[in-house]
N, C-alpha and C positions, 0 to 999 in steps of 0.2 A: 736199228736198236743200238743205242750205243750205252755201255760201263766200261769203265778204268779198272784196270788191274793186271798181275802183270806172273803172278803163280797161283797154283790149286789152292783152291779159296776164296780168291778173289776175282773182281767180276774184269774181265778183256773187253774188249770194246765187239762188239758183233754185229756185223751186217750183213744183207743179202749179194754175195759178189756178182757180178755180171754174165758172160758167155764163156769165161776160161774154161781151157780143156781141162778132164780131170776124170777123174775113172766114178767118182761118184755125184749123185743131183745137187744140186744145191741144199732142196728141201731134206735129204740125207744129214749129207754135213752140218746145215744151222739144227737139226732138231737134236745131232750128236753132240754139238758143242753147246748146246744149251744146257742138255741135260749134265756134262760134266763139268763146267767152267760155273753154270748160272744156278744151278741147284746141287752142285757138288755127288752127283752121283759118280760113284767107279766107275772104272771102265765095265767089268763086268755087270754090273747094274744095267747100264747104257746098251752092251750086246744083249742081255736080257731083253731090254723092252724095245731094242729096232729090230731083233728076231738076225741078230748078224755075230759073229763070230768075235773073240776078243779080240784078236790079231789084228781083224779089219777095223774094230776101233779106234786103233792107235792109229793103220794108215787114213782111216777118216778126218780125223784129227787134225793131222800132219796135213793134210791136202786142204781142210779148213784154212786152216794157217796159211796155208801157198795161196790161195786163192782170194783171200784179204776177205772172207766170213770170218776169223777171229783176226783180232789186230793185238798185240802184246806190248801195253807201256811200261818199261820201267821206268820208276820215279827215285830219282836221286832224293836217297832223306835228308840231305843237307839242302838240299834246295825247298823240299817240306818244313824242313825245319825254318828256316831263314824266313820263308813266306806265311806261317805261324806268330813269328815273331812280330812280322808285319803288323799283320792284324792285328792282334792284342795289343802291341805300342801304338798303333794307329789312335784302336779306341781309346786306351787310358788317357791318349796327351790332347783326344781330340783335335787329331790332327787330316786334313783331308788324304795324307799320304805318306806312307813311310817306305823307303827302299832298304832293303839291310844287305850291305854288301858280304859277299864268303869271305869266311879266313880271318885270322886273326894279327899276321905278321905286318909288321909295322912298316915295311920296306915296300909291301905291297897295297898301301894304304892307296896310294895317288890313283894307281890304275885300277884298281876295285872300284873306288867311290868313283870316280872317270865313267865307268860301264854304264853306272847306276844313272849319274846325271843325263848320262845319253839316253836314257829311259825314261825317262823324267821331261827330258825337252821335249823329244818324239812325241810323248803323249800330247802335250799342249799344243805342239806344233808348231814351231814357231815360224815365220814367214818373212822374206822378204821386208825393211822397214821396220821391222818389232826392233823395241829397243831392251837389251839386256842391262843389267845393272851387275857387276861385281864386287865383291870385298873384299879387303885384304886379312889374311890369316893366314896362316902355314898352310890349312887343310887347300882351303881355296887355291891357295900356289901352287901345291902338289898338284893338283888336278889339273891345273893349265896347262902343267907340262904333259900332258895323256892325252892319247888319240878323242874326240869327240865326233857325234854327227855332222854333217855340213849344214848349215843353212844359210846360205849364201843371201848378202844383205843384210843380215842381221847388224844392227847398231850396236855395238859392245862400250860403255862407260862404266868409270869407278862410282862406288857411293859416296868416296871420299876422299879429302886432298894427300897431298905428299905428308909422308912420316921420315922422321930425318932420323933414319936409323942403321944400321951396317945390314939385318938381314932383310934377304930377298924378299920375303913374305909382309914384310911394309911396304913394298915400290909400288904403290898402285895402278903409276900408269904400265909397268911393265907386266902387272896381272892381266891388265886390260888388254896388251897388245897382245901378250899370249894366248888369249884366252880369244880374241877375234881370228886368229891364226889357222888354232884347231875349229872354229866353226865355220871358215872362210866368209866373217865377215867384217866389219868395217868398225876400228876403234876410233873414237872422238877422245883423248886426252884430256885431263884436269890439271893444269897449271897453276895449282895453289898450294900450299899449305893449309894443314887439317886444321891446325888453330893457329891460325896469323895473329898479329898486335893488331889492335884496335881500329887505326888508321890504316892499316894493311886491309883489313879485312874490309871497309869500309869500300877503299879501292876496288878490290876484287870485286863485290856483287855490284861493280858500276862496269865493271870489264866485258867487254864481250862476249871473247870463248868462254868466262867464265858462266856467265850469263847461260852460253849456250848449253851447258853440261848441267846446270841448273834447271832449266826449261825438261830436259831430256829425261829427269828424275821424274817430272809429272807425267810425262808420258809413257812410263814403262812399262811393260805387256809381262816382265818375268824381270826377278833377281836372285842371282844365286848370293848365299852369304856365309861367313865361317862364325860362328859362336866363340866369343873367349872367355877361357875359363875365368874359373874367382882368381883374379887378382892376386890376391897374398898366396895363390898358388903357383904362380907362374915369373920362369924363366926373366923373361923380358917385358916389359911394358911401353908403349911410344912415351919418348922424352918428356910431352907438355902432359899429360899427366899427375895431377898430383899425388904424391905418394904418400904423403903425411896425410893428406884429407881424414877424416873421420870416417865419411859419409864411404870411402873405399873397401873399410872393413866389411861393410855390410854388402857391399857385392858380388851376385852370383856371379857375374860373366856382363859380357857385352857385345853388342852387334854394332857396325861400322860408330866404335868408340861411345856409342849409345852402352851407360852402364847401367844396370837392374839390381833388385835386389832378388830373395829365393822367393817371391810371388810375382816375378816379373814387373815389379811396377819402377820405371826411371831412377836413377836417382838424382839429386841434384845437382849434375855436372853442368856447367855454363852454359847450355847450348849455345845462345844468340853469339858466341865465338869459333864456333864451329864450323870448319864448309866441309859437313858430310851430310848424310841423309835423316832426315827427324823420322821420328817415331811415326804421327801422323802418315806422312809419306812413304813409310815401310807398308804400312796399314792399308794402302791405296791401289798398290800393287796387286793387278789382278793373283800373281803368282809368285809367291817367295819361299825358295828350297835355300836352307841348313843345312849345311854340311860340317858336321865333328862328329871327332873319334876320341875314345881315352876317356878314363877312368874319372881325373879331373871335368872333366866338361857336365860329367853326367847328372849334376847339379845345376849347371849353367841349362841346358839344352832341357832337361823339365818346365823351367822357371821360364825360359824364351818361350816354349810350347802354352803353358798357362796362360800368359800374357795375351797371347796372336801376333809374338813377333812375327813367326811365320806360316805357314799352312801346310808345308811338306818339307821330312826331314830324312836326310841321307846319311846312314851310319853303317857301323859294322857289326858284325854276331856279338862280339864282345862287350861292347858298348852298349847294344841294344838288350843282352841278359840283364846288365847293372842296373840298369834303367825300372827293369821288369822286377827285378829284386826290391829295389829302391821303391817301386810305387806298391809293392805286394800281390 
């Protein structure tokens, strides 16, 4: 017979223990710990009705305990909490899956969300030959740098070409090579630029390797990717870009340079100049986790979830309250 719980009142998990020594029957012990643990009687109630002494209550008890007839969980509320959360932003965003990492400190962002993807892989499995997909973003980088599960063989590629920019969280192929490091498996490189000139890019999808990382996109089993917030909210932006656009105002965020607005639907950025991953193709992916944090995003990360940017989404308590706030 098993219930969770873990003080007077609440239900312990109970079973019938095996052959251990012990000064009283089994049938003693589980009828004493039923009657106190499962229907909250006193201890004196309980010597009442097994016709035994108070005293020897408490050592029945205690011997219960030793014997594994009662089993005592404590449950962390911050882990009830967290896994709460889950659920509720799961269903609001419609999403097959939500992780919510603990804590709120920003230093610890990398290695939290880290835990969580390795929870996240684990579950799908990933195997030998799957091909991974990455994107570049701060959040994404952060994590590259954090312990992960192995899954040795894994194909690790970006969703999108080189961003010619000073911080680390553009380099995509160095996300990639990071990011195959911690799972010991195998990066394939993208040698292009995110949006080459015209004749450039023409080039390119006649190239090989590029070819190859192209092909790789159709095949992909899992993509992890980072959400960017709205635009007019943020720090930096890749250089090609345009900042004057109109059509910029109006977006919430964007995934691998794919910009939306706050119903998730595209907005008119050039694709056909682009070598990162189309929408469609995000769509295709058996499996695509989000990963953002931050106050900013939680706009962006509704509107990706509305859409079907992606099916499962990795954030933190903080992040995941504003969200919850934000949809009522």
């Amino acid at each position: 017979m098993e219930n969770t719980g873990g003080a007077r009142g609440q239900q312990p998990i109970l079973e019938v223990a095996g052959t251990a020594s012990t000064r009283f029957t089994p049938e003693v012990m589980h009828a004493a710990a039923t009657l106190y643990y499962l229907k909250e009687a006193t201890q004196a109630q309980v010597a009442q009705q097994l016709g035994i002494s108070r005293a020897t209550v408490s050592r029945v008890l205690s011997e219960a305990r030793r014997t594994g007839i009662v089993r005592i969980e404590v449950v962390d509320p911050a882990t009830r909490r967290a896994s709460e959360m889950e659920e509720r932003l799961g269903e609001a965003l419609g999403l097959a899956r939500v992780f919510v990492a603990r804590g709120f400190h920003r230093s610890l962002t990398g290695a939290a969300l880290a835990a969580r993807l390795g929870e996240a892989m684990t579950e799908i499995g990933l195997k030998a030959g799957d091909v991974l997909l990455v994107s570049s973003g701060r959040t994404v980088w952060e994590v590259s740098q954090e312990a992960l599960p192995s899954f040795p063989g894994v194909v690790v590629t970006p969703t999108v070409g080189g961003q010619d920019e000073p911080e680390a969280w553009y380099q995509t192929n160095e996300i990639t090579r990071m990011f195959a490091e911690q799972l010991d498996g195998r990066p394939v490189f993208l040698y292009a630029p995110a949006q080459p000139g015209a004749d450039l890019h023409r080039l390119l999808l006649q190239d090989p390797s590029t070819r190859r990382v192209l092909d790789l996109w159709s095949q992909a089993r899992v993509a992890v990717l980072g959400i960017g917030a709205p635009p007019l909210t943020r720090e930096s932006l890749p250089g090609y870009v345009p900042r004057d656009a109109p059509w910029l105002r109006e977006a919430a965020g964007d995934i691998c340079t794919r910009f939306f607005d706050e119903e998730g639907q595209p907005l008119p950025y050039p694709e056909e100049s682009l070598i990162a991953t189309t929408y469609e193709e995000l769509r295709a992916i058996p499996h695509t986790i989000a990963m953002a944090v931050g106050p900013t995003k939680v706009p962006s990360i509704i509107a990706g979830a509305r859409a079907g940017w992606f099916d499962t989404l990795i954030t933190d308590e903080d992040t995941a309250a504003r969200m919850l706030d934000r949809l009522g």
